[in-house]
ChimeraX commands (.cxc) that place a marker at each C-alpha (Angstrom):
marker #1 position -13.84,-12.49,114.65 radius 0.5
marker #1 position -11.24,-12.49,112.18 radius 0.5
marker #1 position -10.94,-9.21,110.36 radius 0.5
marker #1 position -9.61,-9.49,106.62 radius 0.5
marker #1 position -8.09,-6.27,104.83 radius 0.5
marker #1 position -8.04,-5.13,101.26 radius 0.5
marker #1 position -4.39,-5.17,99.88 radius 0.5
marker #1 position -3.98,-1.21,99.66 radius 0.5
marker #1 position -4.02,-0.32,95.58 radius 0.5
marker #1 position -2.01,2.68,94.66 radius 0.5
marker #1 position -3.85,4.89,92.36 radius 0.5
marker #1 position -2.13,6.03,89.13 radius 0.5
marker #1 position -1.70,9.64,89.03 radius 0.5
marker #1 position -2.54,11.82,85.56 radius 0.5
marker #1 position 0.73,11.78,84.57 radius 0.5
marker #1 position 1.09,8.13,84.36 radius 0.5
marker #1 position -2.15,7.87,82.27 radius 0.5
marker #1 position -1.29,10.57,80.22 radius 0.5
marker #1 position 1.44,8.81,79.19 radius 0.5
marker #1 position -0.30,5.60,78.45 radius 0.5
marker #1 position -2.49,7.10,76.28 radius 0.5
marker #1 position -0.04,9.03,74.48 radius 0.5
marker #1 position 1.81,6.06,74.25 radius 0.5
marker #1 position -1.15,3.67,73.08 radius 0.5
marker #1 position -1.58,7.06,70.09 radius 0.5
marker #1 position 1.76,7.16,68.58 radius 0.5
marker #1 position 1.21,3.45,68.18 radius 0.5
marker #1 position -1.47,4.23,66.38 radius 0.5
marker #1 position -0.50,6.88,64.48 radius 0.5
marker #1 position 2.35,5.24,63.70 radius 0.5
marker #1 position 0.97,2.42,62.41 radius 0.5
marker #1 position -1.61,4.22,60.42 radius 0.5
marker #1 position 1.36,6.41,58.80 radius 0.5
marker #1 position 3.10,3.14,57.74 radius 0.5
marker #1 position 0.22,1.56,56.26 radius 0.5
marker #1 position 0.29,5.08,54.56 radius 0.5
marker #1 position 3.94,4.94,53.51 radius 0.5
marker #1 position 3.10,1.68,52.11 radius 0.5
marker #1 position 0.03,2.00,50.34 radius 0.5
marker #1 position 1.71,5.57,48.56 radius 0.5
marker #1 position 4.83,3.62,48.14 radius 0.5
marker #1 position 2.13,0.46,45.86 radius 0.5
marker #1 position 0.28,3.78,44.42 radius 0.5
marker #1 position 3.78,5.38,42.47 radius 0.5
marker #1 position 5.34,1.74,41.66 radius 0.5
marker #1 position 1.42,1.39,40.07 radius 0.5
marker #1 position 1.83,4.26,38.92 radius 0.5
marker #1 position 5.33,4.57,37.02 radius 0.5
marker #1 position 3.96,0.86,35.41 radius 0.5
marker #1 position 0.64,2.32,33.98 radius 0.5
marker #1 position 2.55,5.49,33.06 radius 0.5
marker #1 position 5.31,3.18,31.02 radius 0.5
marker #1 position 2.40,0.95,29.20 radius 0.5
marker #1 position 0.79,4.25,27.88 radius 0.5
marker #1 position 3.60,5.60,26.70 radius 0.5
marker #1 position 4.42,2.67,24.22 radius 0.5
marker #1 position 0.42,2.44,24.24 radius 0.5
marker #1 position 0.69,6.29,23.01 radius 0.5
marker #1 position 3.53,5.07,20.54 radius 0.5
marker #1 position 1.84,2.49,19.04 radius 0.5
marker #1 position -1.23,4.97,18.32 radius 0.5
marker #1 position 1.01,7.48,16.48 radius 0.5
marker #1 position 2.66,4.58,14.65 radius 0.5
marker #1 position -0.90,3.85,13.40 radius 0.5
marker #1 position -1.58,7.35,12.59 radius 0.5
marker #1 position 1.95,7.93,10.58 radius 0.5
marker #1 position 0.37,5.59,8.35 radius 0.5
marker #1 position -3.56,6.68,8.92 radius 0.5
marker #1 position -2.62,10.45,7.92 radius 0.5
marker #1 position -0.79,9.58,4.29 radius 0.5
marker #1 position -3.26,7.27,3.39 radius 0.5
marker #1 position -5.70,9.63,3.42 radius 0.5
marker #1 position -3.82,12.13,2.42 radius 0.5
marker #1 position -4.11,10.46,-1.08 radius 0.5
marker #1 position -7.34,9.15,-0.76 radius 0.5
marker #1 position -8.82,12.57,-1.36 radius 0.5
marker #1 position -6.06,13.48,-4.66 radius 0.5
marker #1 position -7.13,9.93,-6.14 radius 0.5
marker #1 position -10.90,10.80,-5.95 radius 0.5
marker #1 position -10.33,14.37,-7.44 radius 0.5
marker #1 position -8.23,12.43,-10.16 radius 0.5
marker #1 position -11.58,10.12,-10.61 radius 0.5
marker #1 position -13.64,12.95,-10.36 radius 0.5
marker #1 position -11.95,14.97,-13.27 radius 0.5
marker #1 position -11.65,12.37,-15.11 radius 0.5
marker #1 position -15.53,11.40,-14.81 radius 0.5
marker #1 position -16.46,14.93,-15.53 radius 0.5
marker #1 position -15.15,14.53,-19.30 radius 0.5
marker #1 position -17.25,11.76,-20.13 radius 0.5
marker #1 position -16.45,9.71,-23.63 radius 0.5
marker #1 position -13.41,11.54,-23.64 radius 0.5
marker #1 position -12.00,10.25,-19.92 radius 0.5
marker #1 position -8.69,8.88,-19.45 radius 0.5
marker #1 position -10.25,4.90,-19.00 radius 0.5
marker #1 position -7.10,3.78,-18.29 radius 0.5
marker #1 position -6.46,6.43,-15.38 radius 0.5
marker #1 position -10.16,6.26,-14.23 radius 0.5
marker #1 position -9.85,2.41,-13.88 radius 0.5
marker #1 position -7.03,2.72,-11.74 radius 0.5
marker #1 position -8.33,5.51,-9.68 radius 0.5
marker #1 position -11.52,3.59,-8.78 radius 0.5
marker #1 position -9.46,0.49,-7.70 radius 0.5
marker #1 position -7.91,3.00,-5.39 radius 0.5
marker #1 position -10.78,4.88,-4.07 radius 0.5
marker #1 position -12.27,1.22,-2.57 radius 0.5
marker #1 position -9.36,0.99,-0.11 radius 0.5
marker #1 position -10.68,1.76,3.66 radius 0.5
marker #1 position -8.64,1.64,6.56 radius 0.5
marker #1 position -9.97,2.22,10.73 radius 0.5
marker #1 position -7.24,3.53,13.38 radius 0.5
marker #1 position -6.48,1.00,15.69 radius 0.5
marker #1 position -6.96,2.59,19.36 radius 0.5
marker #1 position -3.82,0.62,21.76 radius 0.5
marker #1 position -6.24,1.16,24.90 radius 0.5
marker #1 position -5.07,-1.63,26.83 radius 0.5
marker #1 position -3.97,1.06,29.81 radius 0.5
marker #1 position -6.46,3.35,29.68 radius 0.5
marker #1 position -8.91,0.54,29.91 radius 0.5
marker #1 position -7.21,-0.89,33.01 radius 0.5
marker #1 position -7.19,2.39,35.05 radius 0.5
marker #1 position -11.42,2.65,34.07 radius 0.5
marker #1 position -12.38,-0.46,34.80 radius 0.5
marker #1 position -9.40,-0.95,38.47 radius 0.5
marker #1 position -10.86,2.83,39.09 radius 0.5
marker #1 position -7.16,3.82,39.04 radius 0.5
marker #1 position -6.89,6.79,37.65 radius 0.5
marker #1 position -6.30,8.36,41.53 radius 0.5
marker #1 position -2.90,7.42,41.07 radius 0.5
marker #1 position -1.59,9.42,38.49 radius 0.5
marker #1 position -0.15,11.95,40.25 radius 0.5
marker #1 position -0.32,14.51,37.38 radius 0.5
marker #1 position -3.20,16.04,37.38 radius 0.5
marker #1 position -2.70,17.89,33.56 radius 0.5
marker #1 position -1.88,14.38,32.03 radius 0.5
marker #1 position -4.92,12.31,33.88 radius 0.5
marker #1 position -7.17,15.14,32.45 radius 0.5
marker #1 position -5.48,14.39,29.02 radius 0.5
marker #1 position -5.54,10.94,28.89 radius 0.5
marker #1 position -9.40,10.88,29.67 radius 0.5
marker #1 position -10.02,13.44,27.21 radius 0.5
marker #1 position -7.93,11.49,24.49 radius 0.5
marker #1 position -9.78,8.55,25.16 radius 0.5
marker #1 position -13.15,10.14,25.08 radius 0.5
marker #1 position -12.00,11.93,21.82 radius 0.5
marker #1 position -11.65,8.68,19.88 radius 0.5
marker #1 position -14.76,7.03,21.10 radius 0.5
marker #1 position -16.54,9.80,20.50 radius 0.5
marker #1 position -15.54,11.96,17.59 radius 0.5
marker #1 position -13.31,9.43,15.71 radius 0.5
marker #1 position -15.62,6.39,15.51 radius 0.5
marker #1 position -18.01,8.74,15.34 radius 0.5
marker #1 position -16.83,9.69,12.33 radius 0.5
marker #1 position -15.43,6.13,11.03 radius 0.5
marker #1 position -19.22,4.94,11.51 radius 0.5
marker #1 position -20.26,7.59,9.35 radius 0.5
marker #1 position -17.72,7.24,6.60 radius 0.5
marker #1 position -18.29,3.67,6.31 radius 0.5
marker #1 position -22.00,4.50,4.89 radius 0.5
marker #1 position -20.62,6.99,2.69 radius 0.5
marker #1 position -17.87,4.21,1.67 radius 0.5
marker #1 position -20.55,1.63,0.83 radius 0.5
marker #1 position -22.32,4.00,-1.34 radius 0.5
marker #1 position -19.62,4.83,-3.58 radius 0.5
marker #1 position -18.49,0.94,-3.92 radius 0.5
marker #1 position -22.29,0.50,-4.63 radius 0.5
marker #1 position -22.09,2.75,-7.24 radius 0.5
marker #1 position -18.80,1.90,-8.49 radius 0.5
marker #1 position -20.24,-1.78,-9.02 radius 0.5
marker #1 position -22.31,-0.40,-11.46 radius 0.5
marker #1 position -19.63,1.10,-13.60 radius 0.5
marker #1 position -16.75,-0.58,-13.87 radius 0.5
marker #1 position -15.86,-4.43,-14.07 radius 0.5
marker #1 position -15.33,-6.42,-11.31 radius 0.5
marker #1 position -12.58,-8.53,-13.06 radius 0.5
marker #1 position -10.63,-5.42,-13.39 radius 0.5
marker #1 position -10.86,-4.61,-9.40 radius 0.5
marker #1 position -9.99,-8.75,-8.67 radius 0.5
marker #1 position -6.58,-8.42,-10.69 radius 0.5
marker #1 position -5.86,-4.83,-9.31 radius 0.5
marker #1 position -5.80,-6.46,-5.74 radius 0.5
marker #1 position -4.38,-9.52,-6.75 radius 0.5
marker #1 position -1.44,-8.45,-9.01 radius 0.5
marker #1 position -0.71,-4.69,-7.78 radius 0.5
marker #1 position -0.28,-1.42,-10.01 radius 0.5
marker #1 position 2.41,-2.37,-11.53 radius 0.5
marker #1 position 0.80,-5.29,-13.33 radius 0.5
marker #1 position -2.48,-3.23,-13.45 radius 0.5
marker #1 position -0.75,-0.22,-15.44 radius 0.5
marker #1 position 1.09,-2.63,-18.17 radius 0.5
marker #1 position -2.30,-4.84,-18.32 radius 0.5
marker #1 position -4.29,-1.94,-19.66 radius 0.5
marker #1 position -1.73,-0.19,-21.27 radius 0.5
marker #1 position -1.20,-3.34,-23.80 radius 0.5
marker #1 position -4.85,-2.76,-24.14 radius 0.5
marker #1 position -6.79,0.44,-23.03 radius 0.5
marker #1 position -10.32,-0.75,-24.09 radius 0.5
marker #1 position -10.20,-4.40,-22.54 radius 0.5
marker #1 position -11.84,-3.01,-19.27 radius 0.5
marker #1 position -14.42,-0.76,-20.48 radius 0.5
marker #1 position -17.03,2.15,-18.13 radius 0.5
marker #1 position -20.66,1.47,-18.34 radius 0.5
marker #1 position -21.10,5.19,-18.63 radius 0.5
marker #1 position -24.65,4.35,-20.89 radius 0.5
marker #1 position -26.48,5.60,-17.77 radius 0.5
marker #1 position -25.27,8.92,-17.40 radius 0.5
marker #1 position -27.51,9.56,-14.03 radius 0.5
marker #1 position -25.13,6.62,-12.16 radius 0.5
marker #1 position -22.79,8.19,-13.65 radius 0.5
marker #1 position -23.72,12.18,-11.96 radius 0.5
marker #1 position -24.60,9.95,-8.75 radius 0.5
marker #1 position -21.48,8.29,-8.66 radius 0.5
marker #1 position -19.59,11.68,-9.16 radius 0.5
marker #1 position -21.40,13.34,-6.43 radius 0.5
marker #1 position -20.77,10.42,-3.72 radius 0.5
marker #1 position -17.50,10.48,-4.70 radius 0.5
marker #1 position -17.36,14.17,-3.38 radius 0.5
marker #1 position -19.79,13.47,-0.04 radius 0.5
marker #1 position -16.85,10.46,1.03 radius 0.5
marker #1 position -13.70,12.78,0.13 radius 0.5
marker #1 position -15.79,15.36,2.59 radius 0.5
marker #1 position -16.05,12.58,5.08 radius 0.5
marker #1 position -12.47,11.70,4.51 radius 0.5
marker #1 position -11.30,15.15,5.12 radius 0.5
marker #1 position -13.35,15.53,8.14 radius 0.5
marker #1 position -11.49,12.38,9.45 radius 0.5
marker #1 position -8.24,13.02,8.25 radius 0.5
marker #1 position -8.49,16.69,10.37 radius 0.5
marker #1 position -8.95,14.18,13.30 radius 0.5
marker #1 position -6.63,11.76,13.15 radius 0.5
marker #1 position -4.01,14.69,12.94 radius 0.5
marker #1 position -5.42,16.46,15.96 radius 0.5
marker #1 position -5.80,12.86,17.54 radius 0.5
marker #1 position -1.67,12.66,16.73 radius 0.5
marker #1 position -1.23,16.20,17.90 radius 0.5
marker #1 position -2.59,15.31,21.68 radius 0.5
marker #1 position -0.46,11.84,21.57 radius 0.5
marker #1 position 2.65,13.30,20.98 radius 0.5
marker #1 position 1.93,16.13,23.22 radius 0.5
marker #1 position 1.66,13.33,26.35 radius 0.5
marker #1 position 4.45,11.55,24.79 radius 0.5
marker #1 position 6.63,14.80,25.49 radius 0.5
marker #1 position 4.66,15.65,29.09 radius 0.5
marker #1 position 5.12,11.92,30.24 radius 0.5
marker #1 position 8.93,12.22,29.38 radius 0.5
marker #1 position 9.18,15.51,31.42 radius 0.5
marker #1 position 7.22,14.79,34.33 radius 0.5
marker #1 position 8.29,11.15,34.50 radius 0.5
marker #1 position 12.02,11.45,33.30 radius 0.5
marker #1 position 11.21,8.35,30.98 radius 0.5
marker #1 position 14.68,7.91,29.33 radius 0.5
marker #1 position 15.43,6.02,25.87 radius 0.5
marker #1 position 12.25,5.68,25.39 radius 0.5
marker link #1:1,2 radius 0.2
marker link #1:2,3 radius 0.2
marker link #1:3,4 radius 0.2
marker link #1:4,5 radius 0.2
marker link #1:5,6 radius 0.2
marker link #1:6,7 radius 0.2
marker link #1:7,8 radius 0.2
marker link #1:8,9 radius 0.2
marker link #1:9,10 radius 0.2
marker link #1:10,11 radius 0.2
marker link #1:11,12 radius 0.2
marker link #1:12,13 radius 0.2
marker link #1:13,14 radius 0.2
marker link #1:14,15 radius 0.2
marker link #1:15,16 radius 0.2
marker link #1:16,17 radius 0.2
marker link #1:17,18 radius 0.2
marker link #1:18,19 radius 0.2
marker link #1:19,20 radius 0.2
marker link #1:20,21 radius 0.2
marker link #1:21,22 radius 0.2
marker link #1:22,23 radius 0.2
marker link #1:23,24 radius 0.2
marker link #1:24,25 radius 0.2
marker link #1:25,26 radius 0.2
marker link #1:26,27 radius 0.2
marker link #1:27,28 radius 0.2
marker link #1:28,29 radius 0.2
marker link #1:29,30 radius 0.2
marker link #1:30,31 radius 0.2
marker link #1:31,32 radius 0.2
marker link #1:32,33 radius 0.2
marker link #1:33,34 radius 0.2
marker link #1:34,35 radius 0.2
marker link #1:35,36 radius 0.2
marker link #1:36,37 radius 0.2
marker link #1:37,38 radius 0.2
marker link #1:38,39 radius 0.2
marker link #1:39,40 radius 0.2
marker link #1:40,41 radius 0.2
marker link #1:41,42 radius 0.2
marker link #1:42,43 radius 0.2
marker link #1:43,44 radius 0.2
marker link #1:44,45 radius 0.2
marker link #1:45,46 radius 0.2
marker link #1:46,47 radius 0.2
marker link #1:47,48 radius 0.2
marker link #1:48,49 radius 0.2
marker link #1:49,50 radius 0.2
marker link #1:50,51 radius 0.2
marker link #1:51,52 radius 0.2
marker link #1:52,53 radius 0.2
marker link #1:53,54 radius 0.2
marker link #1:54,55 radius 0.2
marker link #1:55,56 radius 0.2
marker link #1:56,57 radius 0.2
marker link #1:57,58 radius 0.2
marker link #1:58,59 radius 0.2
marker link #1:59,60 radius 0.2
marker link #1:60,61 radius 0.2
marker link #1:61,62 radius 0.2
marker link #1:62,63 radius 0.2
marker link #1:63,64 radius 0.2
marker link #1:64,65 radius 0.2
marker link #1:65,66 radius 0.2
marker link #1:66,67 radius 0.2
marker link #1:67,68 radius 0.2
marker link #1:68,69 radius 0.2
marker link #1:69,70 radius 0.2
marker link #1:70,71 radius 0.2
marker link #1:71,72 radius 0.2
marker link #1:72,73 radius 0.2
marker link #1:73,74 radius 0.2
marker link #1:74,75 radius 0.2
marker link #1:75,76 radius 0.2
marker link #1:76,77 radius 0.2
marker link #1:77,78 radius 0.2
marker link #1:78,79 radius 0.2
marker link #1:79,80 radius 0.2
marker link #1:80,81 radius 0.2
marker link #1:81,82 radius 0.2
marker link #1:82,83 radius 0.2
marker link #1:83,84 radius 0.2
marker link #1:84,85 radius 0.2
marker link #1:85,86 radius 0.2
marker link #1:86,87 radius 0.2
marker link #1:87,88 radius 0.2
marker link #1:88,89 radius 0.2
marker link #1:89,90 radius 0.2
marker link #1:90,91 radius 0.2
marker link #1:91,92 radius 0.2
marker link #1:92,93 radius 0.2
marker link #1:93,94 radius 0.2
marker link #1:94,95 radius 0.2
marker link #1:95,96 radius 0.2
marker link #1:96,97 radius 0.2
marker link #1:97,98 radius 0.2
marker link #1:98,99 radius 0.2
marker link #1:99,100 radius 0.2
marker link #1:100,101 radius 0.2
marker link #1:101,102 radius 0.2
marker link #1:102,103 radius 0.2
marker link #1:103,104 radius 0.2
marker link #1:104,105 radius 0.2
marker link #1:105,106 radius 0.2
marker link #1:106,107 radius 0.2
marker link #1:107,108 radius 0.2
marker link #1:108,109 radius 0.2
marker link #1:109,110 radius 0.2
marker link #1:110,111 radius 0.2
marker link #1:111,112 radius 0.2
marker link #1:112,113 radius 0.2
marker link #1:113,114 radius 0.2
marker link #1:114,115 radius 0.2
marker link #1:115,116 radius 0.2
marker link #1:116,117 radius 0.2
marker link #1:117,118 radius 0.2
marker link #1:118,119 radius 0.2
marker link #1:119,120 radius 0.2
marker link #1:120,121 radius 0.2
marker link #1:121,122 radius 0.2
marker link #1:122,123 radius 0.2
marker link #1:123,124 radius 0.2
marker link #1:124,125 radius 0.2
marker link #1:125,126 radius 0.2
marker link #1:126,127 radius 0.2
marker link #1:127,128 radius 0.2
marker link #1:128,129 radius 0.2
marker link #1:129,130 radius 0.2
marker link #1:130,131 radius 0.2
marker link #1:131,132 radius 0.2
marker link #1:132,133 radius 0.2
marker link #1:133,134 radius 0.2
marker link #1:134,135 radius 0.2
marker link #1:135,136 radius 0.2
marker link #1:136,137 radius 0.2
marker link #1:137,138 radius 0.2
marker link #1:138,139 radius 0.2
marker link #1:139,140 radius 0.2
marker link #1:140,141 radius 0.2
marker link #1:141,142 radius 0.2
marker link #1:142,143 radius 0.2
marker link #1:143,144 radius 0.2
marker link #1:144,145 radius 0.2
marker link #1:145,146 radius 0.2
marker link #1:146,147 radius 0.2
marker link #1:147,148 radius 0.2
marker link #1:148,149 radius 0.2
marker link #1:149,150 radius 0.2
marker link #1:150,151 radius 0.2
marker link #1:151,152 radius 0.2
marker link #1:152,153 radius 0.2
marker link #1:153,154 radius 0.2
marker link #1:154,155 radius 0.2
marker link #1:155,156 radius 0.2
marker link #1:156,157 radius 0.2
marker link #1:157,158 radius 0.2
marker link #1:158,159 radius 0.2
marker link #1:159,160 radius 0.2
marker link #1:160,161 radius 0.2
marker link #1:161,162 radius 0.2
marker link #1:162,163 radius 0.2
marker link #1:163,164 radius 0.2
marker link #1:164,165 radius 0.2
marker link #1:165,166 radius 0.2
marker link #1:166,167 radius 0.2
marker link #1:167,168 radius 0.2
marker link #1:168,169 radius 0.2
marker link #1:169,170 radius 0.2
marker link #1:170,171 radius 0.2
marker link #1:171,172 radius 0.2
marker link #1:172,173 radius 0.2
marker link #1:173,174 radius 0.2
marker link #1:174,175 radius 0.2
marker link #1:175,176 radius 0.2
marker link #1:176,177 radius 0.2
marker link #1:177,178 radius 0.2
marker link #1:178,179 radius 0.2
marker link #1:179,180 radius 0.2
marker link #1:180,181 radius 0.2
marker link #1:181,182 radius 0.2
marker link #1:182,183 radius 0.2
marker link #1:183,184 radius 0.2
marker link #1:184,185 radius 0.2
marker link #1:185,186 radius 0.2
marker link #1:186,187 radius 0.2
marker link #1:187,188 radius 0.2
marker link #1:188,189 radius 0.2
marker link #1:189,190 radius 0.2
marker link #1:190,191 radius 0.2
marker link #1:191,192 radius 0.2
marker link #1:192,193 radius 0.2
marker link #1:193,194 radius 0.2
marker link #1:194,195 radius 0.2
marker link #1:195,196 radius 0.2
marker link #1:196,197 radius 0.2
marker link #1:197,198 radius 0.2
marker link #1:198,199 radius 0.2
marker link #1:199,200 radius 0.2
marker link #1:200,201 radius 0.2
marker link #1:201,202 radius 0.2
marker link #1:202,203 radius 0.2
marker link #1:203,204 radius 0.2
marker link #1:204,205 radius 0.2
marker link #1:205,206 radius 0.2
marker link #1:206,207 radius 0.2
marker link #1:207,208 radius 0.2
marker link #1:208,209 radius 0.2
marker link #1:209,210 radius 0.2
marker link #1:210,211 radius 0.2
marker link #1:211,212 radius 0.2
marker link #1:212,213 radius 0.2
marker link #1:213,214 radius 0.2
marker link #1:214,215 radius 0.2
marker link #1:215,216 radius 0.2
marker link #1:216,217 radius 0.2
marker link #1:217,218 radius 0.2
marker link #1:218,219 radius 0.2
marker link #1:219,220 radius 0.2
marker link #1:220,221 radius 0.2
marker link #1:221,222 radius 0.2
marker link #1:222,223 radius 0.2
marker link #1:223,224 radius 0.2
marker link #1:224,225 radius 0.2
marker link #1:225,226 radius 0.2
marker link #1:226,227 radius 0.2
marker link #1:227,228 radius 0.2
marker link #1:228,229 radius 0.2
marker link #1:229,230 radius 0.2
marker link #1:230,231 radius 0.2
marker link #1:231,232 radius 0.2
marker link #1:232,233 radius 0.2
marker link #1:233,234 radius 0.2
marker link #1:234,235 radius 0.2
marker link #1:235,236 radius 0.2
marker link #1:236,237 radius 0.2
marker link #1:237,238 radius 0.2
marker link #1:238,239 radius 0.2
marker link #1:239,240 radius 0.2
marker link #1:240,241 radius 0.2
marker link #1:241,242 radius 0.2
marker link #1:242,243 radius 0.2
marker link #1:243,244 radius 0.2
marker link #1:244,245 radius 0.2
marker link #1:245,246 radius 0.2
marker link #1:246,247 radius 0.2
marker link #1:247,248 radius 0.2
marker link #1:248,249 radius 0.2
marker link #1:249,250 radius 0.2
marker link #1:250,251 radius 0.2
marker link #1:251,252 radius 0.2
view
């Protein structure tokens, strides 16, 4: 009977094992800290991109606002030059109240450059940004403007349409076309070669008081926006100067 025998196995000892697995988990390990290297390596080239594009977003905004702030800035001295003038009555300045109203019916918004900001929300990037301080800034900015700002621009905008509602029913029309149309310059010689061609209905002396006081409710509204826009330029230049330092953005 022929007898058949089992090639003889040699067991592996602990050592050997031990080795296998340890080296089976550096490979691993290894491979998950290059995947790491790599993905924080995307993350800061992301990073130092979105960084760049908010900066010139950031300069673009206080562009906007160099010319926001002055606006209003004389918004609110031509409608206490209307508003004086109003409060005399027959004996107004025509010519100067004429001009004034053209004046008062100009309306500008502030143009928000959100195309970063908007990015990180809706890619969920904001992780990136490595600086803590200016990710908590550049979500409160945001929030600021499409909260408080337009907040405020919606409300203005009713207090705007009520004046120019009222201001349709005191002065002419014609007067307003040719102001737009021609300028100040031509404006100011127009009625100077002839003070009374352009005429105020002021036969209605309540339009009159109700047009006076709306004048004062929008300069109020104007004021409360014009405190905002220069916080608002405040906080931009603020991250201009942060993103420089943290970032060592040069000739920017």
């Amino acid at each position: 009977m022929e007898v058949h025998h089992h090639p003889h196995v040699e067991k592996k000892g602990f050592k050997e094992y031990f080795l296998e697995f340890l080296m089976i988990f550096l490979a691993v390990t290894l491979g998950f800290m290059a995947e790491n290297i790599r993905e924080h390596v995307s993350d800061k080239e992301h990073e130092k991109k979105y960084i760049q594009t908010f900066y010139y977003d950031l300069k673009d905004d206080t562009a906007n606002l160099n010319g926001e702030i002055p606006f209003w800035e004389s918004q609110i001295k031509k409608i206490d030059t209307l508003r004086i003038e109003l409060k005399k009555g027959d004996h107004m300045d025509k010519k100067l109240a004429n001009i004034m109203s053209i004046y008062v019916r100009r309306y500008s918004n502030f143009l928000y450059h959100d195309r970063t900001i908007a990015q990180l929300k809706s890619s969920g990037n904001f992780r990136i940004i490595s600086k803590s301080s200016l990710a908590d800034s550049m979500m409160e900015y945001d929030s600021y403007i499409l909260s408080q700002l337009r907040d405020q621009e919606s409300h203005g905008q009713h207090l705007f349409i009520n004046v120019n509602n009222l201001h349709d029913k005191l002065f002419d029309a014609e007067l307003i076309d040719i102001g737009f149309k021609y300028g100040r310059a031509y404006l100011d010689s127009l009625l100077t070669a002839d003070p009374l061609a352009y005429k105020i209905h002021l036969e209605n002396k309540e339009t009159v008081y109700e047009f006076y006081n709306s004048l004062e409710f929008w300069q109020f509204g104007i004021k409360w926006r014009l405190s905002s826009c220069i916080n608002l330029q405040r906080k931009a230049i603020n991250m201009m100067n942060l993103i420089k330092k943290e970032y060592h953005l040069k000739n920017q």
